[in-house]
N, C-alpha and C positions, 0 to 999 in steps of 0.2 A: 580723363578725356583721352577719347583715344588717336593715335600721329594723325589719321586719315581726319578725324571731325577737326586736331589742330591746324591741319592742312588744307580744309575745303576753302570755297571760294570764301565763304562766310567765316571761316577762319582766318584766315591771312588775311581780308579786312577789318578784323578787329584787333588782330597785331599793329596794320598800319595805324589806326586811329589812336591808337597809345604812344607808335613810336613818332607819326610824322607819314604828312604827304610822302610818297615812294621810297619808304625807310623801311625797313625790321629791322633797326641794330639801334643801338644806346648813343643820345646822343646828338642825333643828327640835326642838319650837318656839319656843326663844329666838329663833332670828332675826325669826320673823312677831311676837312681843312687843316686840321692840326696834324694829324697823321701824313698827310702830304708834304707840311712844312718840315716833316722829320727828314725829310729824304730830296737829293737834287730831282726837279721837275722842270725840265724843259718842254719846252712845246711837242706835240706831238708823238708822245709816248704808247709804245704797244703794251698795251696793262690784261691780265686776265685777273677777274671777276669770279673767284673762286666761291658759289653760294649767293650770287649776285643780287637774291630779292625780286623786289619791283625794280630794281635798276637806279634807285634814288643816289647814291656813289658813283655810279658808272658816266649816269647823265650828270653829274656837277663835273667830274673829269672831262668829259667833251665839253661843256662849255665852258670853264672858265680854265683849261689847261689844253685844250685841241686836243686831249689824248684820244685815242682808239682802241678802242675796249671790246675784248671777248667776255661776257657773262655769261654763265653756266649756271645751273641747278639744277635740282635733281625732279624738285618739283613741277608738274604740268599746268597744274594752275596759277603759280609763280611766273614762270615765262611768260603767259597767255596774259597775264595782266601786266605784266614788264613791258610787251610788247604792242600793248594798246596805251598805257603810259606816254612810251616813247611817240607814237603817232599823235596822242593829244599835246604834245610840245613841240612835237616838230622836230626832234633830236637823231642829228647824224653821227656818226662816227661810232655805236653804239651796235652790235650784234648780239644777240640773244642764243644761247645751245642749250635744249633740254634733255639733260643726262647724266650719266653716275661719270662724277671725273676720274673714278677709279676704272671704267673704262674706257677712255676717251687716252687721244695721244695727238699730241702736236708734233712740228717738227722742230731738233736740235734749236734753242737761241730764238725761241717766237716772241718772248715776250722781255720789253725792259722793266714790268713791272707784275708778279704774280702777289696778288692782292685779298684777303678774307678774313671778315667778321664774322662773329660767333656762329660757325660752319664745322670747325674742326673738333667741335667737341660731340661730334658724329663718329667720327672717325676713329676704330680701334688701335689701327697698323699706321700712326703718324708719319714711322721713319719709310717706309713706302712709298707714301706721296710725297713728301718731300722730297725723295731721291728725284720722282719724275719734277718735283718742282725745277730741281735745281737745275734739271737736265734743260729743262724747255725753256731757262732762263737765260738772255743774252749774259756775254761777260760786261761785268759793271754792274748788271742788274741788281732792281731790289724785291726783297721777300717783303711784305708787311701784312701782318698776323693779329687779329684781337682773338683773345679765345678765353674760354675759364678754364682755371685751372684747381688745384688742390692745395692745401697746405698739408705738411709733410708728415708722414703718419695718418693715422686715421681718426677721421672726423667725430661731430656727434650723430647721434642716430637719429637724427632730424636731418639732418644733410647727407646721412648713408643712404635713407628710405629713400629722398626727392633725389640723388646722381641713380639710385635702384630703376626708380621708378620713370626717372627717365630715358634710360640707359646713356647713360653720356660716361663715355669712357675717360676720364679725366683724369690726368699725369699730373705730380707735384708740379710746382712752381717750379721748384731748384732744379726740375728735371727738362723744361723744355730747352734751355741752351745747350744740354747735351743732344737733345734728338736734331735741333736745328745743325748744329756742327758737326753731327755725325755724318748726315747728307752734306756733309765738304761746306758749306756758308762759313764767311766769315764776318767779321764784325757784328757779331750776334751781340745783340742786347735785348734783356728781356725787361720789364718793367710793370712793379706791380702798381696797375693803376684802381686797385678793390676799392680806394675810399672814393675816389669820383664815381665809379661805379655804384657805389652805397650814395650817393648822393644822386644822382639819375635816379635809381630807383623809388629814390624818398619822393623825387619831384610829376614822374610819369604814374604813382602811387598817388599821389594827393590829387593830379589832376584827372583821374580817374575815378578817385572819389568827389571830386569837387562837380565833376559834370555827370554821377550817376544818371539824371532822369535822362539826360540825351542821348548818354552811352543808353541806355534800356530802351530806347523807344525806335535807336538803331539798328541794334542787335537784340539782346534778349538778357532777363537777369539772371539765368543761366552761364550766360556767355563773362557779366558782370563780376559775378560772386566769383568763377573760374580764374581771371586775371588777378583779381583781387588777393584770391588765398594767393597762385603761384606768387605775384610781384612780394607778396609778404615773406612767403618762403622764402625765397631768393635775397630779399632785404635779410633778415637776418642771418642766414648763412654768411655772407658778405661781414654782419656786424661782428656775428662771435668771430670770424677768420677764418672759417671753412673753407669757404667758395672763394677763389683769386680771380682777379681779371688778368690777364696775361696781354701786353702791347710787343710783340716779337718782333723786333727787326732784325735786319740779316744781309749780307750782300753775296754777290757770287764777284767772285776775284777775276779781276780784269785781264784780258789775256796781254802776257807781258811781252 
């Protein structure tokens, strides 16, 4: 299937419907709760929303943290429903950008929190954006990164076809706290979280199967069979050790 039919409007609601009301990420939203608990959150935090979705992260940050949040993506029909989301709940503190963040530029120290789920594994030239990350990042600031990654050496050929095929440019494990520290962060820690990952996948897989006829009568068994195979794919990759999950934190050092 090809990025544009993963992408149409009819796409990206059939992501939501596996992942959760205004989610695309694993998880939600325990993950974006526990990912916050990793890090100080006080009230009123400027966070950017690096790949930001429906917004489903962005809006739990305004409400239950008063943060204010920049969300960016790349895609148009992503924002456009991000932003009728936001109007059906009523949510402030919440801005929408639709655009390549490799063109985009903030000013020096905008944000106390630069923020992204499985976004980066788009991304060829990591140490790049990162540099801009770190730039735009107040001192104190924190990085927080979910991303797949690779185990070290090369895979099997069932997980060379599906990163081929999807082109997702994906760095070892062992290698992301060198690109993070290379753009200056420190207190990098990366953390392989593959088996909860294998575990998500087991659980949005069964109930994917368990609600075929609703899933089909929503979308299409087309659309079905498609999640089906990828979530399997992906499950297994994860099982032999291919595919890592990557939880990156990182701070930028406070100015002394």
């Amino acid at each position: 299937m090809s990025s544009e039919a993963q992408y149409s409007t009819t796409g990206i609601l059939r992501y939501e419907w596996i992942f959760g009301y205004g989610f695309l990420g694993y998880g939600e939203p325990e993950v974006t709760r526990e990912l916050i608990k990793r890090m100080d959150w006080p009230k009123g935090l400027k966070v950017l929303d690096v790949g930001c979705g429906l917004g489903g992260a962005a809006f739990l940050m305004a409400r239950e943290h008063q943060a204010r949040i920049t969300g960016v993506d790349l895609t148009e029909e992503i924002v456009d429903l991000a932003r009728k989301r936001q109007q059906e709940q009523g949510i402030s503190g919440v801005d929408f950008i639709q655009g390549d963040i490799h063109a985009l530029d903030f000013a020096p120290e905008s944000f106390d929190v630069i923020w992204s789920r499985e976004t980066l594994l788009h991304v060829p030239e990591k140490e790049k954006l990162f540099n801009k990350f770190y730039h735009w990042l107040a001192p104190g600031g924190h990085l927080s990164i979910t991303d797949y990654a690779r185990r070290q050496g090369r895979g099997s050929r069932l997980f060379e076809e599906y990163v081929e095929e999807s082109g997702y440019p994906l760095p070892e494990l062992s290698q992301y706290e060198d690109i993070v520290s290379g753009a200056g962060f420190s207190e990098v820690d990366v953390e392989d979280k593959s088996e909860l990952l294998s575990r998500l996948l087991e659980d949005q897989l069964h109930k994917l199967e368990k609600n075929r006829q609703e899933f089909c009568q929503r979308f299409s068994t087309e659309d079905f069979e498609y999640l089906q195979r990828r979530w399997q794919l992906k499950l297994d990759c994860c099982r032999n050790g291919d595919m890592k999950w990557a939880w990156v934190l990182a701070r930028k050092q406070a100015s002394v």
